[in-house]
C-alpha positions as CSV (number, residue, x, y, z in Angstrom):
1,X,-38.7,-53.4,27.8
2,X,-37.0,-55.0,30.3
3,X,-34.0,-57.4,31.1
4,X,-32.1,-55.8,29.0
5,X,-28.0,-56.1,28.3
6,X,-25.2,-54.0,25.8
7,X,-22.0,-55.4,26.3
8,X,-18.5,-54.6,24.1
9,X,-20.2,-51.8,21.9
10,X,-17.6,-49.4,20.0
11,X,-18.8,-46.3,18.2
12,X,-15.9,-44.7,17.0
13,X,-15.5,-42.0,14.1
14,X,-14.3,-43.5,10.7
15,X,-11.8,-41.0,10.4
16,X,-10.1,-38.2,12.1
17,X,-11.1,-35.8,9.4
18,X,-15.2,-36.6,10.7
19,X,-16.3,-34.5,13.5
20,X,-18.9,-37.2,14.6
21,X,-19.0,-41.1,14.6
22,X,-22.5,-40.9,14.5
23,X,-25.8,-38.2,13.6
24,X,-27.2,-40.2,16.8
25,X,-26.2,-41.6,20.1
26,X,-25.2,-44.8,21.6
27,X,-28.0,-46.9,23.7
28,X,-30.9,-45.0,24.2
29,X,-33.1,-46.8,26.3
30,X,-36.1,-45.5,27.0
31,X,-38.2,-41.9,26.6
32,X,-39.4,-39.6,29.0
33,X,-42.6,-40.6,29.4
34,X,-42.3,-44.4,29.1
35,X,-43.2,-46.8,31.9
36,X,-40.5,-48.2,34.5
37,X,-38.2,-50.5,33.3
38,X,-35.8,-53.0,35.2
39,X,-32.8,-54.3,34.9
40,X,-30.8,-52.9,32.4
41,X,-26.8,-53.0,31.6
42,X,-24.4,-50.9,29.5
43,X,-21.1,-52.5,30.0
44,X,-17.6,-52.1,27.9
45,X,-18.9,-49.7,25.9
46,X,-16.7,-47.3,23.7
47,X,-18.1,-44.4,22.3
48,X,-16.1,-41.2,21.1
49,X,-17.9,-37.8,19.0
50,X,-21.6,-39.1,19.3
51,X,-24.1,-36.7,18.1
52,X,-26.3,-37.1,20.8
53,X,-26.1,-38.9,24.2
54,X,-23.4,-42.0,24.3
55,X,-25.6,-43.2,26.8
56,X,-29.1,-42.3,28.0
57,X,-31.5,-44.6,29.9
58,X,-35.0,-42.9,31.0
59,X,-37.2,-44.6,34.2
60,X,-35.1,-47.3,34.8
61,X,-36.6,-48.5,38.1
62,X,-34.2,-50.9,39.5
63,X,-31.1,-53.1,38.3
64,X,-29.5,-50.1,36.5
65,X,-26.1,-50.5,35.5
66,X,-23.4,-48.7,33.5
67,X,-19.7,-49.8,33.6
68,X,-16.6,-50.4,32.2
69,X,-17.3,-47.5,29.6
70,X,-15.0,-45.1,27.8
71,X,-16.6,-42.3,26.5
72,X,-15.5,-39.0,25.0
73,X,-16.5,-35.8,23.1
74,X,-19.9,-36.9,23.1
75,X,-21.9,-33.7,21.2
76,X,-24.7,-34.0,23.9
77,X,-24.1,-35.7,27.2
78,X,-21.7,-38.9,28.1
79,X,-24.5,-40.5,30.2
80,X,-27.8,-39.0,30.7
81,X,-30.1,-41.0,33.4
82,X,-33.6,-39.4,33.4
83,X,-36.0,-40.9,36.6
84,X,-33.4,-43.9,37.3
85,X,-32.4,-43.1,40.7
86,X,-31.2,-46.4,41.0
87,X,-28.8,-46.9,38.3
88,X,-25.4,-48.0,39.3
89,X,-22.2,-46.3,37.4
90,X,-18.8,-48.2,38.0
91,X,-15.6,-48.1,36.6
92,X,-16.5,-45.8,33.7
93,X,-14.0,-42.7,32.5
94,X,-15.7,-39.9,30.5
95,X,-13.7,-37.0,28.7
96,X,-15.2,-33.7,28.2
97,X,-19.3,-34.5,28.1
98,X,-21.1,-33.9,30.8
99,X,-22.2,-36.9,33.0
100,X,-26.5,-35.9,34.0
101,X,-28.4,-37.9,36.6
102,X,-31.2,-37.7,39.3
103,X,-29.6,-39.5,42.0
104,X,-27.9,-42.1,40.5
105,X,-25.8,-44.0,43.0
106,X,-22.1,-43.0,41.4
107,X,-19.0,-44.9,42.5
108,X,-15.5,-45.5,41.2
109,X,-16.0,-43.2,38.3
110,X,-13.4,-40.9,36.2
111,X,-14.7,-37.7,35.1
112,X,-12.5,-35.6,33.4
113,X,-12.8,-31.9,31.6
């Protein structure tokens, strides 16, 4: 899979009384041992109490790009980007979830604790 675009996602809980919005994550592109991919974007996403990664894209080769995200309390990680050295993450603000890469190019990002 290639070429490939999420844009204005929100993955919210129903209610304050849930602990998670979802059993899963948000876009999970990818596995460990899949073949590159290019060209992928994650953009205006929203995600709060996700039961596994908010975001996760595995081998992306080149054209990697997460921005403009929100994300918070995820139960797993905020982003995960396994073998996608080249992903670019911009603008995004994530609230205690870790943020995991292998040299991702990270600029103009709000990490908080």
């Amino acid at each position: 899979i290639s070429n490939v675009r999420f844009s204005s996602i929100s993955i919210r809980r129903e209610t304050p009384a849930w602990c998670l919005a979802t059993s899963g994550g948000g876009p999970q592109i990818g596995q460990p041992n899949d073949v590159p991919i290019h060209n992928v974007t994650v953009e205006n996403l929203i995600a709060e109490n996700t039961g596994d990664d908010s975001i996760a894209l595995f081998n992306v080769a080149s054209g990697g790009v997460i921005r403009n995200c929100q994300i918070k309390d995820s139960f797993a990680r905020g982003i995960l980007l396994y073998n996608s050295r080249d992903t670019s993450l911009v603008n995004n603000t994530v609230v205690r979830c870790p943020v995991l890469y292998n040299g991702a190019i990270e600029t103009d990002n709000t990490i908080q604790p």
